[in-house]
PyMOL Python script that loads the backbone (N, CA, C, O; Angstrom):
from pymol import cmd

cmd.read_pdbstr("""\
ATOM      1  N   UNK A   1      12.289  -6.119   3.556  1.00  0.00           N
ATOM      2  CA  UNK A   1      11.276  -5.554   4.425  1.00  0.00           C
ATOM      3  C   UNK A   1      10.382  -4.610   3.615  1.00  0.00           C
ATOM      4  O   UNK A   1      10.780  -3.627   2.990  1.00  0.00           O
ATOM      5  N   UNK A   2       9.175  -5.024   3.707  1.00  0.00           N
ATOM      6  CA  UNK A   2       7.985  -3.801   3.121  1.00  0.00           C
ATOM      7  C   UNK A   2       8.559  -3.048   1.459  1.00  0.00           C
ATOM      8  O   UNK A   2       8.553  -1.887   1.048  1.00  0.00           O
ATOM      9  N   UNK A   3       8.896  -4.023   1.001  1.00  0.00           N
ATOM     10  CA  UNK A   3       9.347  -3.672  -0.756  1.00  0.00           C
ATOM     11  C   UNK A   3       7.523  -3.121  -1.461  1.00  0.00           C
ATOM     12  O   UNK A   3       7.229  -1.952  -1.713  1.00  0.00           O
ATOM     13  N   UNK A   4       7.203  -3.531  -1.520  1.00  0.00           N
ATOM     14  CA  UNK A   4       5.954  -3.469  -2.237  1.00  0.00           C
ATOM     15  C   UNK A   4       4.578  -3.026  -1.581  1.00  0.00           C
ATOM     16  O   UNK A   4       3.556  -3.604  -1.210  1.00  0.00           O
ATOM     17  N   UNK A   5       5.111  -1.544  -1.621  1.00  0.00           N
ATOM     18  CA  UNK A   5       3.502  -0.170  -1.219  1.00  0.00           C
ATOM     19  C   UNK A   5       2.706  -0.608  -2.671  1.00  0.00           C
ATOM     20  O   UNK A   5       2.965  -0.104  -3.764  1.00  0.00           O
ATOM     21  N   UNK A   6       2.087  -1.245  -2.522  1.00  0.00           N
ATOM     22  CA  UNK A   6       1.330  -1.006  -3.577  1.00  0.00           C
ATOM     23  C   UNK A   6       0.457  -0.182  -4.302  1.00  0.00           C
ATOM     24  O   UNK A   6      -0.315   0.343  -3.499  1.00  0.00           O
ATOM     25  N   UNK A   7       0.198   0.213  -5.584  1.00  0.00           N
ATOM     26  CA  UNK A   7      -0.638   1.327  -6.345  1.00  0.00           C
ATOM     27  C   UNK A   7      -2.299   0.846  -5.499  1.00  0.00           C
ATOM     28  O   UNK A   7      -2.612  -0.335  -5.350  1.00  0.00           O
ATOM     29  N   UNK A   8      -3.230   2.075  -5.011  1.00  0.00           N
ATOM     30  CA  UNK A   8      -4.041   2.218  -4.687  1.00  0.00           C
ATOM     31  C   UNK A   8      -5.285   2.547  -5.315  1.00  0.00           C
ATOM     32  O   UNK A   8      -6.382   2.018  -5.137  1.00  0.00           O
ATOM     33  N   UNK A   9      -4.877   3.760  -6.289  1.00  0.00           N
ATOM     34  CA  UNK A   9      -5.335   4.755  -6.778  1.00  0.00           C
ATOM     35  C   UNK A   9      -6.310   4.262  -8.198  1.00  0.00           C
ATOM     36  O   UNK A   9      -5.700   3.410  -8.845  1.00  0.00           O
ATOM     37  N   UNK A  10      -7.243   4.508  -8.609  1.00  0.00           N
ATOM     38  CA  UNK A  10      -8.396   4.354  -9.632  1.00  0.00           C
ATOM     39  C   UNK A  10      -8.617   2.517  -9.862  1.00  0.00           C
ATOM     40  O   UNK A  10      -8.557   1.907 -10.930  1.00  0.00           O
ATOM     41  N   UNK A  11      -8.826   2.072  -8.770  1.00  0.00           N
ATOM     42  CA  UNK A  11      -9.273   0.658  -9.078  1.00  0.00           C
ATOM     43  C   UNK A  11     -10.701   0.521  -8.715  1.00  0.00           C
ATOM     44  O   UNK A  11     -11.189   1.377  -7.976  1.00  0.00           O
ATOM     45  N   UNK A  12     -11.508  -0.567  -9.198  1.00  0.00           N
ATOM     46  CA  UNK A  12     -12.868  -0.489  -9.287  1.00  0.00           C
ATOM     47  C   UNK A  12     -13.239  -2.293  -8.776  1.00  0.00           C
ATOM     48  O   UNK A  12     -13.148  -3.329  -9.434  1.00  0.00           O
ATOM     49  N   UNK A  13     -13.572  -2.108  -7.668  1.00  0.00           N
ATOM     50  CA  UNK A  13     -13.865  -1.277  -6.653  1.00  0.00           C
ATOM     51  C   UNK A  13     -12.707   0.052  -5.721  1.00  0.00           C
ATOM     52  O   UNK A  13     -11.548  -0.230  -5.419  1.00  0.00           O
ATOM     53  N   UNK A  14     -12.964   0.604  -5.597  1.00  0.00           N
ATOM     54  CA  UNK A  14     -12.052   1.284  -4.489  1.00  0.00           C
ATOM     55  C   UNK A  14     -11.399   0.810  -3.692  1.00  0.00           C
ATOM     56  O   UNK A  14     -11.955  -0.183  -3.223  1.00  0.00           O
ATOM     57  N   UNK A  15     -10.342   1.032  -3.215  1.00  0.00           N
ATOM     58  CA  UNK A  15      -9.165   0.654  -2.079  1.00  0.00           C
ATOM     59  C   UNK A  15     -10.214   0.811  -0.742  1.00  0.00           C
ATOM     60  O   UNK A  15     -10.871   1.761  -0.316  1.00  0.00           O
ATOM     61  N   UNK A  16     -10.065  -0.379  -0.369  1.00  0.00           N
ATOM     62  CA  UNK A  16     -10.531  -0.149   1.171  1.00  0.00           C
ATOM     63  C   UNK A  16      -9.836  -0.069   2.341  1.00  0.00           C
ATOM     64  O   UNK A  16      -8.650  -0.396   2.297  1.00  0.00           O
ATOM     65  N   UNK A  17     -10.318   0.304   3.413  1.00  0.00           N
ATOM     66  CA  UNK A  17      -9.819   1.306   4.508  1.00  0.00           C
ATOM     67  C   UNK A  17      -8.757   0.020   4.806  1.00  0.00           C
ATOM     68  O   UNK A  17      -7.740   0.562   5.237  1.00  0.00           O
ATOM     69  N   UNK A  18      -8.512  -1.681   4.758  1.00  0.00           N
ATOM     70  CA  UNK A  18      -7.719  -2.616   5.260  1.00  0.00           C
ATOM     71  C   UNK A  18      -6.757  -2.724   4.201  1.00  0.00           C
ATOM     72  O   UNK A  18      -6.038  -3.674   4.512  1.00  0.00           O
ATOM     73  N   UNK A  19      -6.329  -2.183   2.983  1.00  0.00           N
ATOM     74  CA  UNK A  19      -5.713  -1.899   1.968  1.00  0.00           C
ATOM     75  C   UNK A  19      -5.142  -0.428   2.319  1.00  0.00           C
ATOM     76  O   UNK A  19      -3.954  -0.128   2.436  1.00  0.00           O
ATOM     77  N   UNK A  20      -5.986   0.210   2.424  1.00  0.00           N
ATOM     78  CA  UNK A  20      -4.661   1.739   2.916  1.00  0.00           C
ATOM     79  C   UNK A  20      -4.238   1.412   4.366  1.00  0.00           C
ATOM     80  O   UNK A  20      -3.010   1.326   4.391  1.00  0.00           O
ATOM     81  N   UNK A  21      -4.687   1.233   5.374  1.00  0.00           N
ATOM     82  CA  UNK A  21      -4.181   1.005   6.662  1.00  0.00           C
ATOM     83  C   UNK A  21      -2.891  -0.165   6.320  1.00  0.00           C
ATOM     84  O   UNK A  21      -1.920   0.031   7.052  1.00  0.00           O
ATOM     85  N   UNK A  22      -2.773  -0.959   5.657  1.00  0.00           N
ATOM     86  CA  UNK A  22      -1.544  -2.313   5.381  1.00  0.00           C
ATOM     87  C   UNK A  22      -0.467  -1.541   4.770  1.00  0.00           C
ATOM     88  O   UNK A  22       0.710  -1.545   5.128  1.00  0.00           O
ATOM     89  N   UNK A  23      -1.315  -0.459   3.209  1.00  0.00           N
ATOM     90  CA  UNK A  23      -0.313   0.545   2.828  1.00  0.00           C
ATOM     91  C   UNK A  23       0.537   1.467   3.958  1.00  0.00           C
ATOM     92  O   UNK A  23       1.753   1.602   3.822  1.00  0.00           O
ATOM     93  N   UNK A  24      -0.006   1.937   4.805  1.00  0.00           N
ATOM     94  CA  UNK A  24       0.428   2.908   5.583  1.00  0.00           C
ATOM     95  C   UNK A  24       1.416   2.049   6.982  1.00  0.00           C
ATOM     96  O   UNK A  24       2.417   2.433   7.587  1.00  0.00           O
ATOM     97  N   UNK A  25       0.709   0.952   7.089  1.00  0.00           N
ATOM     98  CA  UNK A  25       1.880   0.015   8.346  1.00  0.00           C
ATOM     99  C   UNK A  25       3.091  -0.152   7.439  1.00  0.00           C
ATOM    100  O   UNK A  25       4.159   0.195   7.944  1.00  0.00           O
ATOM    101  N   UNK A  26       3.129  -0.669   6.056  1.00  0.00           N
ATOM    102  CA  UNK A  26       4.380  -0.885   5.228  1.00  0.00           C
ATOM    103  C   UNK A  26       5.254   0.521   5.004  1.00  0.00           C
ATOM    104  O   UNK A  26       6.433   0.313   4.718  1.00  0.00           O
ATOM    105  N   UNK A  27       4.952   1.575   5.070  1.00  0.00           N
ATOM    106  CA  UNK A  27       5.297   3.297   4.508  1.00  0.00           C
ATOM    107  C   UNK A  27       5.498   3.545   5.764  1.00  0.00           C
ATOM    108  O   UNK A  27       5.968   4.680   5.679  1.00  0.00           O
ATOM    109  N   UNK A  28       5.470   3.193   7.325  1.00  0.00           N
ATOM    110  CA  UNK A  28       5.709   3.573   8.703  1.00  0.00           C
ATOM    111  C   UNK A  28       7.023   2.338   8.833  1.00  0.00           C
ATOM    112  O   UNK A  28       8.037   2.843   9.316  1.00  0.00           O
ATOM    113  N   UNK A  29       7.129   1.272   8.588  1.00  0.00           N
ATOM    114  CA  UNK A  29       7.802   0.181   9.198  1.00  0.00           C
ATOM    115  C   UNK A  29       9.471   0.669   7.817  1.00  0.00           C
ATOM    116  O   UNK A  29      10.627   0.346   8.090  1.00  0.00           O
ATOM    117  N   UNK A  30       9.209   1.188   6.922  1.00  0.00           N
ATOM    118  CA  UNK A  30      10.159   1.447   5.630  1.00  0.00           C
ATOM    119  C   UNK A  30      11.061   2.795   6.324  1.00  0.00           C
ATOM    120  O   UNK A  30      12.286   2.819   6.449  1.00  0.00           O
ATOM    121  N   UNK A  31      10.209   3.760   6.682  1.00  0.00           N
ATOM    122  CA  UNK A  31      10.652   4.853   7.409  1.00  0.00           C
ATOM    123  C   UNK A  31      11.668   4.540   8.206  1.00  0.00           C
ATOM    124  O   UNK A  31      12.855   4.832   8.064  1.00  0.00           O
ATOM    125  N   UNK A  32      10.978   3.730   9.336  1.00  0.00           N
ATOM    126  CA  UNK A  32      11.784   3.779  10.801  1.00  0.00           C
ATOM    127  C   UNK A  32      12.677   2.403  10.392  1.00  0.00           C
ATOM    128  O   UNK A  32      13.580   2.039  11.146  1.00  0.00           O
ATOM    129  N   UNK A  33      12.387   1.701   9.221  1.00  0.00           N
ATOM    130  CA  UNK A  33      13.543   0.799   9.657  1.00  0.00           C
ATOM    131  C   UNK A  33      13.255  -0.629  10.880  1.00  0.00           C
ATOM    132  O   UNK A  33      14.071  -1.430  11.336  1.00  0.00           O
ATOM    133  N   UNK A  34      11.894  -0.506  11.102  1.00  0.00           N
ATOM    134  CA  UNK A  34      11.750  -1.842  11.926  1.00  0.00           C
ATOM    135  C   UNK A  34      10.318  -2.421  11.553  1.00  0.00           C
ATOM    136  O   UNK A  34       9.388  -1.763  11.087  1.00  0.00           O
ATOM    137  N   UNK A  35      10.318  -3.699  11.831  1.00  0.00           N
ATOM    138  CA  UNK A  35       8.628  -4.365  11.485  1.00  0.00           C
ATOM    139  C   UNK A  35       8.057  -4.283  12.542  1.00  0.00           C
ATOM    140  O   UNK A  35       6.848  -4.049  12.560  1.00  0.00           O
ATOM    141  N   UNK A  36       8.808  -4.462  13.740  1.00  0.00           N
ATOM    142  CA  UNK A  36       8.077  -4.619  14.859  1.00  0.00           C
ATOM    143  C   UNK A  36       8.676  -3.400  15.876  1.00  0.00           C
ATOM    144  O   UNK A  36       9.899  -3.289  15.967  1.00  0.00           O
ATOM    145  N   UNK A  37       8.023  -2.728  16.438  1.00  0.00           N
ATOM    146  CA  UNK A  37       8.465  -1.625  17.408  1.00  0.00           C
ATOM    147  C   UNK A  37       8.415  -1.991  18.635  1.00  0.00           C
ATOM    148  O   UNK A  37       7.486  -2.668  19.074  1.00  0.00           O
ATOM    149  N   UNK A  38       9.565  -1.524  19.452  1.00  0.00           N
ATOM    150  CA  UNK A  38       9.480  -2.071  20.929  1.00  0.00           C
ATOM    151  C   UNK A  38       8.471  -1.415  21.805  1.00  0.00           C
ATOM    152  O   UNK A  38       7.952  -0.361  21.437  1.00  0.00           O
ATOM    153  N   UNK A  39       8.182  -1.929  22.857  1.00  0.00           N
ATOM    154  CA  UNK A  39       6.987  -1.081  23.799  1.00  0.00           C
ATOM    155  C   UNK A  39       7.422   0.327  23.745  1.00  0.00           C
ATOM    156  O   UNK A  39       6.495   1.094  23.483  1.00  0.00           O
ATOM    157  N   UNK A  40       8.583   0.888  23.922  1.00  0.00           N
ATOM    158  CA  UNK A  40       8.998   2.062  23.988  1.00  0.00           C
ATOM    159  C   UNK A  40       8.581   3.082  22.908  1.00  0.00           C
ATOM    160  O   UNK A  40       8.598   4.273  23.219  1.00  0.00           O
ATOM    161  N   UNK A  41       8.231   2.740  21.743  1.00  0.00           N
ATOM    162  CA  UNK A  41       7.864   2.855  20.485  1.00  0.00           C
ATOM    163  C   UNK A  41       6.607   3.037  19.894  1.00  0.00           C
ATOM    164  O   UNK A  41       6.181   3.942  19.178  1.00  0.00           O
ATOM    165  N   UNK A  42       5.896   1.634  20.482  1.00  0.00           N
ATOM    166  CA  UNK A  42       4.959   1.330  19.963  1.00  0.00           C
ATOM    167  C   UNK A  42       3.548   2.365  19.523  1.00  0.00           C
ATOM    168  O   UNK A  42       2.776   2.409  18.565  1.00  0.00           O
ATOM    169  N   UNK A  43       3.659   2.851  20.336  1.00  0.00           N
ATOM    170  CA  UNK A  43       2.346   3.698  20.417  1.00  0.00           C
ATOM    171  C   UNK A  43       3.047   5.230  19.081  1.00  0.00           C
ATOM    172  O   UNK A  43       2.475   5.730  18.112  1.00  0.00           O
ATOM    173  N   UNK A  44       4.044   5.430  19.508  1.00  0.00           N
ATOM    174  CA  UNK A  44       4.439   6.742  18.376  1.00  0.00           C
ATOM    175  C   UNK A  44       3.868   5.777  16.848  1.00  0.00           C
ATOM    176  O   UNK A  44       3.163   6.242  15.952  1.00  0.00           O
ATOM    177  N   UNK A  45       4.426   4.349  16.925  1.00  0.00           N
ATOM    178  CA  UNK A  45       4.826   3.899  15.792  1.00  0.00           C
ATOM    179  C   UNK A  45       2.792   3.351  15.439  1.00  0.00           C
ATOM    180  O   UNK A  45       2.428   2.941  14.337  1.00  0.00           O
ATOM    181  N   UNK A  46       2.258   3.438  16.114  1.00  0.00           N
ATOM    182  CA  UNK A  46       0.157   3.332  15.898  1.00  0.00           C
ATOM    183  C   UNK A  46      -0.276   4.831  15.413  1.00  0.00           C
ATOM    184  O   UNK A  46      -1.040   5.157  14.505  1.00  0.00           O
ATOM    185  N   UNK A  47       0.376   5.530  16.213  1.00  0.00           N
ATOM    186  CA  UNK A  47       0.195   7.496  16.093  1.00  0.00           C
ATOM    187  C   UNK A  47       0.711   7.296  14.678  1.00  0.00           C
ATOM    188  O   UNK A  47      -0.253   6.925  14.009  1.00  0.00           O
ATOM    189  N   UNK A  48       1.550   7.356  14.096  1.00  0.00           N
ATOM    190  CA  UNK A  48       2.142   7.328  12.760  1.00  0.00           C
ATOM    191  C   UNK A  48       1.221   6.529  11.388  1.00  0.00           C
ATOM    192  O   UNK A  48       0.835   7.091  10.363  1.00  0.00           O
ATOM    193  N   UNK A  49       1.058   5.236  11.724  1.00  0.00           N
ATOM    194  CA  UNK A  49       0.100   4.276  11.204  1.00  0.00           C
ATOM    195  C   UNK A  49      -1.003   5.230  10.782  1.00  0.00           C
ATOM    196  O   UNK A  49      -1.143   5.587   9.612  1.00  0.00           O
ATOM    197  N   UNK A  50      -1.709   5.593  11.690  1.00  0.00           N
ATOM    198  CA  UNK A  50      -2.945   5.859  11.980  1.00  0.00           C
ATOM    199  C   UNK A  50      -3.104   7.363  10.951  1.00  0.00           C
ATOM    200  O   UNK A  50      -4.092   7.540  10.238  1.00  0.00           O
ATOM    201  N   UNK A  51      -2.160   8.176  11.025  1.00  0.00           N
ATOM    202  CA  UNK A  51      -1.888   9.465  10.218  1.00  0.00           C
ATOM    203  C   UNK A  51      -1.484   9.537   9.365  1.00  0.00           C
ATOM    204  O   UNK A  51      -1.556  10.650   8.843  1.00  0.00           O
ATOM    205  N   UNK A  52      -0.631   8.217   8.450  1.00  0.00           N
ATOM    206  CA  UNK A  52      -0.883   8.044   7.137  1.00  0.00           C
ATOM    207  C   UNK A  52      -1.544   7.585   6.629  1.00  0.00           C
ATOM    208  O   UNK A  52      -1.581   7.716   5.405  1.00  0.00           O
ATOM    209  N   UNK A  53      -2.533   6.702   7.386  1.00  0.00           N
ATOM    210  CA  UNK A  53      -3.912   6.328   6.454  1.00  0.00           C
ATOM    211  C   UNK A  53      -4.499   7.256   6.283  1.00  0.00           C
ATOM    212  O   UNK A  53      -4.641   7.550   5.096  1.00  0.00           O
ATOM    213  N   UNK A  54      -5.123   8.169   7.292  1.00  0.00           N
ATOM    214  CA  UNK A  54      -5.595   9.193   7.286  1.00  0.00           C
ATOM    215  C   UNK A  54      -5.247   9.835   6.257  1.00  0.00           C
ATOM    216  O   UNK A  54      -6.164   9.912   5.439  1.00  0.00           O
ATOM    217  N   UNK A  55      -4.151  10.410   5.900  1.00  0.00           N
ATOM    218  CA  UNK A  55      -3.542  11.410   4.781  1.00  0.00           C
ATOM    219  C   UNK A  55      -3.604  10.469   3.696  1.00  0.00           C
ATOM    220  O   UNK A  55      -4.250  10.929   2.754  1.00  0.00           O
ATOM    221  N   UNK A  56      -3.172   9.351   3.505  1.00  0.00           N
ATOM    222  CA  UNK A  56      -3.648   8.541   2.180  1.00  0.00           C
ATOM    223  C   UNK A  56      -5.467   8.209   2.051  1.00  0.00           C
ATOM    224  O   UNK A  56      -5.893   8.416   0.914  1.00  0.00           O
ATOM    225  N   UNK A  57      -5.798   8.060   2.372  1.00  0.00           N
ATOM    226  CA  UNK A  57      -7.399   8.115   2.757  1.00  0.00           C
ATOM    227  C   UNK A  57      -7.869   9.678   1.574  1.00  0.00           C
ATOM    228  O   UNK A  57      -8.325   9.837   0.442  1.00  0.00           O
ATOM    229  N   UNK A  58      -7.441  10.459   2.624  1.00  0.00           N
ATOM    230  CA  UNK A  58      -7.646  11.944   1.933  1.00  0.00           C
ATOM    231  C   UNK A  58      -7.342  12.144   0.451  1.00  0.00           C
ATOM    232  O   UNK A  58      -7.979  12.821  -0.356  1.00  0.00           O
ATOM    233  N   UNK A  59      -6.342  11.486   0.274  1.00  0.00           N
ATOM    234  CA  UNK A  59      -5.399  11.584  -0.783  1.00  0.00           C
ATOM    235  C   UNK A  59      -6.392  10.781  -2.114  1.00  0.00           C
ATOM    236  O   UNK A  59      -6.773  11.143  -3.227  1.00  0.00           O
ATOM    237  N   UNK A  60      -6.476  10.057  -1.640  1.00  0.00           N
ATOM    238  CA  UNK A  60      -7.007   8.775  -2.618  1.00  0.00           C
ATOM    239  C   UNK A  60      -8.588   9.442  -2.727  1.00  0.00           C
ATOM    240  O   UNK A  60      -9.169   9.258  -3.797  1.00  0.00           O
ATOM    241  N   UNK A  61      -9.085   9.979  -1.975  1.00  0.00           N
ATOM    242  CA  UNK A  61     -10.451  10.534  -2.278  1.00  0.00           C
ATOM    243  C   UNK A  61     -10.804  11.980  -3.394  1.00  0.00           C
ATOM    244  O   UNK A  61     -11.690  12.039  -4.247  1.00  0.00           O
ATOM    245  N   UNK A  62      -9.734  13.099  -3.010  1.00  0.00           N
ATOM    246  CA  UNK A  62      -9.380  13.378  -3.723  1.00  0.00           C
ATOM    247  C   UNK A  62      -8.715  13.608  -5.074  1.00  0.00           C
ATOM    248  O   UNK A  62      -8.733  14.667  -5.702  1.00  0.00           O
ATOM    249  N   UNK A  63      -8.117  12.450  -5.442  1.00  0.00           N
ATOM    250  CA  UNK A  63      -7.484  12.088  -6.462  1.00  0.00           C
ATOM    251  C   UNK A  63      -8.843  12.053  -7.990  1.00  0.00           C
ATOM    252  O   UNK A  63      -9.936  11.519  -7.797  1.00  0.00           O
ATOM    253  N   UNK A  64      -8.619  12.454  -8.853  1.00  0.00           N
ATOM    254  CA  UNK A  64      -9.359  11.863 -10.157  1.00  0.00           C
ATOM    255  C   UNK A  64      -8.256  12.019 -11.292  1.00  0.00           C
ATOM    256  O   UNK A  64      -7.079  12.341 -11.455  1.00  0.00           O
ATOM    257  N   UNK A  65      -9.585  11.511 -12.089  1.00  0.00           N
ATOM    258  CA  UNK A  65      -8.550  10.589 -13.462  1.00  0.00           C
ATOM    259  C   UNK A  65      -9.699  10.559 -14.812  1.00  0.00           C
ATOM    260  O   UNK A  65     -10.865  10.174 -14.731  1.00  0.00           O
ATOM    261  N   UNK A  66      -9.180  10.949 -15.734  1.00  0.00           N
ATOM    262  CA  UNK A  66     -10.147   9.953 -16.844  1.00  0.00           C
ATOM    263  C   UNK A  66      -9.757   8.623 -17.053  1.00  0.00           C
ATOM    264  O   UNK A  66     -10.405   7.922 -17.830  1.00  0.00           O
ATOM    265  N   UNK A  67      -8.706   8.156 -16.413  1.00  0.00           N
ATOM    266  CA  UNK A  67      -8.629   7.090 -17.147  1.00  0.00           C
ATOM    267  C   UNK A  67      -9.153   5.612 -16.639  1.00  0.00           C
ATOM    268  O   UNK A  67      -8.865   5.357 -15.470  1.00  0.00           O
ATOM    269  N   UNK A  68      -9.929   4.544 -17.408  1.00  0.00           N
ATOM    270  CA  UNK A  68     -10.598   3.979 -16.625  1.00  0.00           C
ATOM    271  C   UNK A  68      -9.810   2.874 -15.863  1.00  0.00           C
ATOM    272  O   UNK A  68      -8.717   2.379 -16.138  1.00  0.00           O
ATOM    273  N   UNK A  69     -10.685   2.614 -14.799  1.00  0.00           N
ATOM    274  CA  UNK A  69     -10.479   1.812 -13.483  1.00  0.00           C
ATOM    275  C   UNK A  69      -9.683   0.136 -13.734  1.00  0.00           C
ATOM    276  O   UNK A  69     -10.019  -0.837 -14.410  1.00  0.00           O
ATOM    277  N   UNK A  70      -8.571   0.392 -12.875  1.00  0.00           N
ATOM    278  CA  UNK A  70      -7.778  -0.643 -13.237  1.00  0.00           C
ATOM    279  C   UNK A  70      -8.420  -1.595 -12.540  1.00  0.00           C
ATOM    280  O   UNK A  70      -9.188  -1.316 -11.619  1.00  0.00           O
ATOM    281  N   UNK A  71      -8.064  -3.236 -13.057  1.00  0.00           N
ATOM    282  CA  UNK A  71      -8.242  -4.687 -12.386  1.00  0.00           C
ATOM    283  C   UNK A  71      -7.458  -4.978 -11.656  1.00  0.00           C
ATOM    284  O   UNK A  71      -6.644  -5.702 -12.230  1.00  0.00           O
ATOM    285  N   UNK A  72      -7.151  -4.787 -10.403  1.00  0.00           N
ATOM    286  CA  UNK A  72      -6.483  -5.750  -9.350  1.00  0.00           C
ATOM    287  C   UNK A  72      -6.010  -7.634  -9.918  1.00  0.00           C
ATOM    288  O   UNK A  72      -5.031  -8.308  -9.596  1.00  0.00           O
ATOM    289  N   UNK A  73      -7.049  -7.933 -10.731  1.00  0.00           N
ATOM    290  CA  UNK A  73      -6.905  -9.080 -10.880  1.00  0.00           C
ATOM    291  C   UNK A  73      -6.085  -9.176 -12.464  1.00  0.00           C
ATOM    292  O   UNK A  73      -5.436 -10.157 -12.828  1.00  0.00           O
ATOM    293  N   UNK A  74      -6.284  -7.978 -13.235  1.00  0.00           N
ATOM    294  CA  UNK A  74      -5.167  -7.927 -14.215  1.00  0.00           C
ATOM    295  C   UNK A  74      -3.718  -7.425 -14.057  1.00  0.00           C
ATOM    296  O   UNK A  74      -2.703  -7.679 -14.705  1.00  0.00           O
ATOM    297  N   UNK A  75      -3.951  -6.607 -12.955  1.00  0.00           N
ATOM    298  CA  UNK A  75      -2.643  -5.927 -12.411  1.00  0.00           C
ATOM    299  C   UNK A  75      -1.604  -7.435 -11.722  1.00  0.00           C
ATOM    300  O   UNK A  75      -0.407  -7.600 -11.487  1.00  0.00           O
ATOM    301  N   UNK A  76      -2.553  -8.092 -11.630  1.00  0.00           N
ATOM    302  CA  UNK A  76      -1.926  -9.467 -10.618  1.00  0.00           C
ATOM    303  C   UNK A  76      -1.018 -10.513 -11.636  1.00  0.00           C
ATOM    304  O   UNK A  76       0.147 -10.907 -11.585  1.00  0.00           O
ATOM    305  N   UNK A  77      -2.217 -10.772 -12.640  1.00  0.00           N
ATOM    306  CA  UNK A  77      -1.777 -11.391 -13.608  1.00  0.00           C
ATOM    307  C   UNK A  77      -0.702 -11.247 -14.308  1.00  0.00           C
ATOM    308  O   UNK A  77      -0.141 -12.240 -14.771  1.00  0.00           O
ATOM    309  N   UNK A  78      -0.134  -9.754 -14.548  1.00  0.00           N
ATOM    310  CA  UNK A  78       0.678  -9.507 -15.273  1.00  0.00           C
ATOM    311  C   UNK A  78       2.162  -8.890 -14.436  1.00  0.00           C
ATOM    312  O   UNK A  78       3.155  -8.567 -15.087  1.00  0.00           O
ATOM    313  N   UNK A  79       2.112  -8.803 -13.005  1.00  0.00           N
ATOM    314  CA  UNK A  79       2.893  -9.282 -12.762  1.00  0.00           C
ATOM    315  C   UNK A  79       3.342 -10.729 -12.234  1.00  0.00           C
ATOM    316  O   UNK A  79       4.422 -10.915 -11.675  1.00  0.00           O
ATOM    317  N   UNK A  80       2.189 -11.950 -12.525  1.00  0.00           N
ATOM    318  CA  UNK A  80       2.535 -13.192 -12.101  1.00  0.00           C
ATOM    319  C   UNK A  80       3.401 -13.050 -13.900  1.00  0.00           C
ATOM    320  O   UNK A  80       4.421 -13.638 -14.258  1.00  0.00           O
ATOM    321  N   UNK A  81       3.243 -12.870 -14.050  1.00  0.00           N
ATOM    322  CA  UNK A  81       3.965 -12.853 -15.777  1.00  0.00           C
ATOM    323  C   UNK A  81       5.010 -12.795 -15.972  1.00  0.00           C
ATOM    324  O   UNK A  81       5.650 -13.662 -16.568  1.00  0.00           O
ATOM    325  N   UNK A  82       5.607 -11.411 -15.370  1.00  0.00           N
ATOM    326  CA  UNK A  82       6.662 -10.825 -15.202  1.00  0.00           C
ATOM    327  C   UNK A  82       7.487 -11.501 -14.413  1.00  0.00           C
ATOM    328  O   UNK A  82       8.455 -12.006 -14.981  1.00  0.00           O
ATOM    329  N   UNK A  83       7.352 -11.708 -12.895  1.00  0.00           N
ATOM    330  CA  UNK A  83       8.067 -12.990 -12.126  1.00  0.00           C
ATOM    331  C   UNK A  83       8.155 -14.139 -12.959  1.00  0.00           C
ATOM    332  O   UNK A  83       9.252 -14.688 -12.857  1.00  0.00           O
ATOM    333  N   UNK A  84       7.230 -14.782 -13.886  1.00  0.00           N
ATOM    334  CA  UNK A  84       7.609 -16.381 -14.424  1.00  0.00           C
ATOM    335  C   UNK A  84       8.774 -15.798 -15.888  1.00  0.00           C
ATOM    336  O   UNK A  84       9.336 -16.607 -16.627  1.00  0.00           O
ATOM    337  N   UNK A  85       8.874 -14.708 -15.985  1.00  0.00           N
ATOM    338  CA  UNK A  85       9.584 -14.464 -17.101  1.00  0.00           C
ATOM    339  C   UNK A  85      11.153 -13.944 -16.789  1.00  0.00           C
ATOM    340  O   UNK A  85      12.022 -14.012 -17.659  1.00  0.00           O
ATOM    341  N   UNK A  86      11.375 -13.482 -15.612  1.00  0.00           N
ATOM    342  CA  UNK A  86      12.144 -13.067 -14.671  1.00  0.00           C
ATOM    343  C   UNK A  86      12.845 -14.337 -14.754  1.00  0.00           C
ATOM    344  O   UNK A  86      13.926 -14.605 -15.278  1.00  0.00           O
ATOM    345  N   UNK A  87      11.819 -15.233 -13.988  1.00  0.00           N
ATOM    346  CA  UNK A  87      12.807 -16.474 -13.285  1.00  0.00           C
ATOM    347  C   UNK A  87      12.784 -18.391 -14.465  1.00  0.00           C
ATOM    348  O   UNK A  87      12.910 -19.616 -14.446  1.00  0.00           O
ATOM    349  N   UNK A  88      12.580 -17.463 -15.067  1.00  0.00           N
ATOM    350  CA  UNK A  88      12.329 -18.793 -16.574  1.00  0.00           C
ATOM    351  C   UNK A  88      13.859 -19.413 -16.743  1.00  0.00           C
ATOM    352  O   UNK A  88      14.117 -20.615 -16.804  1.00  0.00           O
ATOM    353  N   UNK A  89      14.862 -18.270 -16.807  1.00  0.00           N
ATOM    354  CA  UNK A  89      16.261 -18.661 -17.013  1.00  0.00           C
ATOM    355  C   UNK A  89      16.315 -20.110 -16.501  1.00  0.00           C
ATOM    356  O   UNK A  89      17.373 -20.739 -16.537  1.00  0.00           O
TER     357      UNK A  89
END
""", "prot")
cmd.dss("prot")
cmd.show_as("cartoon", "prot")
cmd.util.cbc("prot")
cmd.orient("prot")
């Protein structure tokens, strides 16, 4: 369940708001321990959602770096790498 929050932070283009909101449903569903919340739930478990994007949002805006802006599409590559090297055995 929800293994992989993924790194957000200094990519070029910027993390967009459907990339931290997915971050923040995976970092709410890891917490409580469920993917899906019952009606009884549900709404604490949107209230929650909704307030860690928010605080990651903040977070990520605030954040700087010198160092330059990573590739999503190299970051990808090299762990498609890592899995084919993993499972080569």
């Amino acid at each position: 369940m929800c293994r992989n929050i993924r790194r957000l932070h200094n990519y070029e283009p910027p993390a967009t708001e459907a990339e931290i909101r997915e971050a923040a449903v995976q970092y709410v569903r890891k917490v409580t321990g469920s993917t899906h919340p019952s009606a009884a739930n549900a709404q604490a478990f949107d209230r929650a959602v909704e307030a860690v994007a928010a605080a990651t949002g903040e977070l990520l805006d605030s954040l700087v770096t010198s160092a330059p802006p990573r590739s999503r599409e190299q970051d990808a590559a090299r762990a498609k790498e890592r899995a084919r090297r993993r499972y080569e055995d």
